[in-house]
C-alpha positions as CSV (number, residue, x, y, z in Angstrom):
1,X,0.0,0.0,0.0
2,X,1.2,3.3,-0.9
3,X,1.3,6.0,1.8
4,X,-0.7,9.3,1.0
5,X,0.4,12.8,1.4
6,X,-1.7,15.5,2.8
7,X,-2.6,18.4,0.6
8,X,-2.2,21.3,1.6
9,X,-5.6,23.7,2.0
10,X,-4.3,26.4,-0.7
11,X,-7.5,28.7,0.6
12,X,-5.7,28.6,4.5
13,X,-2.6,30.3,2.9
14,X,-4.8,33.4,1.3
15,X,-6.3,33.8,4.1
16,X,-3.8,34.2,6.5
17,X,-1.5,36.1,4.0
18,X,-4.2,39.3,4.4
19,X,-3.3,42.3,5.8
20,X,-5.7,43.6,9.0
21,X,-8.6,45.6,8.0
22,X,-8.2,49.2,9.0
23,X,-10.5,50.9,11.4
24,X,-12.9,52.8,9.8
25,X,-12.9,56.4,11.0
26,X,-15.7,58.8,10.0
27,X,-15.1,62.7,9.0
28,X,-17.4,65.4,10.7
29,X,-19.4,67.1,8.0
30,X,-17.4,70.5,8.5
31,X,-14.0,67.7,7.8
32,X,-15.8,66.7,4.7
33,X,-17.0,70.6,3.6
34,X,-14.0,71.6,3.7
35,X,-12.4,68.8,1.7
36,X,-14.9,69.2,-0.9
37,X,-14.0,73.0,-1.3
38,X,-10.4,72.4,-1.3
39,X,-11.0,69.3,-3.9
40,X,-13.2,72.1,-6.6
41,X,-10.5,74.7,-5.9
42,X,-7.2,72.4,-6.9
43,X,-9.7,71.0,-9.9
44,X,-10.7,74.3,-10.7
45,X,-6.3,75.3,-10.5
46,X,-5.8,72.9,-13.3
47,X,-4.5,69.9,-10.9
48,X,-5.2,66.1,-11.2
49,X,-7.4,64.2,-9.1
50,X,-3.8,62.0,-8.9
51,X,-2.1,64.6,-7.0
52,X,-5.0,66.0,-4.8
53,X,-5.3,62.6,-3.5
54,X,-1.6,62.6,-2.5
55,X,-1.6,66.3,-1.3
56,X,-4.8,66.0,0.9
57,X,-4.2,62.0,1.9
58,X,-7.5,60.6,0.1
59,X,-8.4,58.1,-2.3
60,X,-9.0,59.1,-6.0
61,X,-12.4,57.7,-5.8
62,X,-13.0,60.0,-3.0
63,X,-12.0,63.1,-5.1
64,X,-14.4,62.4,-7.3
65,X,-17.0,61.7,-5.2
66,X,-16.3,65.7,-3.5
67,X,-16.0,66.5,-7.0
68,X,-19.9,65.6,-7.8
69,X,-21.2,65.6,-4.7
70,X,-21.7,69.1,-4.6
């Protein structure tokens, strides 16, 4: 009889090799207000959602959610 080898669980790997999830924190409206004001002014200046992202700390997605929110 031929011995058997165990197989390894390939899904146990992914999951361990995940970061932590981040904890969520929430803006204040007057955070967000002013975000959004600072986000039409550098859009309005001629810069790219890229770079307001890095300047202000925020996802692109975010920008453009600012961007048409208001």
């Amino acid at each position: 009889m031929k011995s058997v080898k165990p197989v390894k669980n390939p899904v146990a790997k992914k999951v361990a090799a995940r970061k932590p999830a981040r904890k969520v924190s929430r803006r204040s409206s007057a955070e967000t207000a002013r975000l959004q004001k600072t986000v039409l002014k550098g859009l309005k200046a001629g810069k790219s959602a890229a770079v307001l992202s890095v300047e202000l700390g925020i996802s692109k997605p975010y920008v453009y959610m600012l961007k048409n929110k208001g």
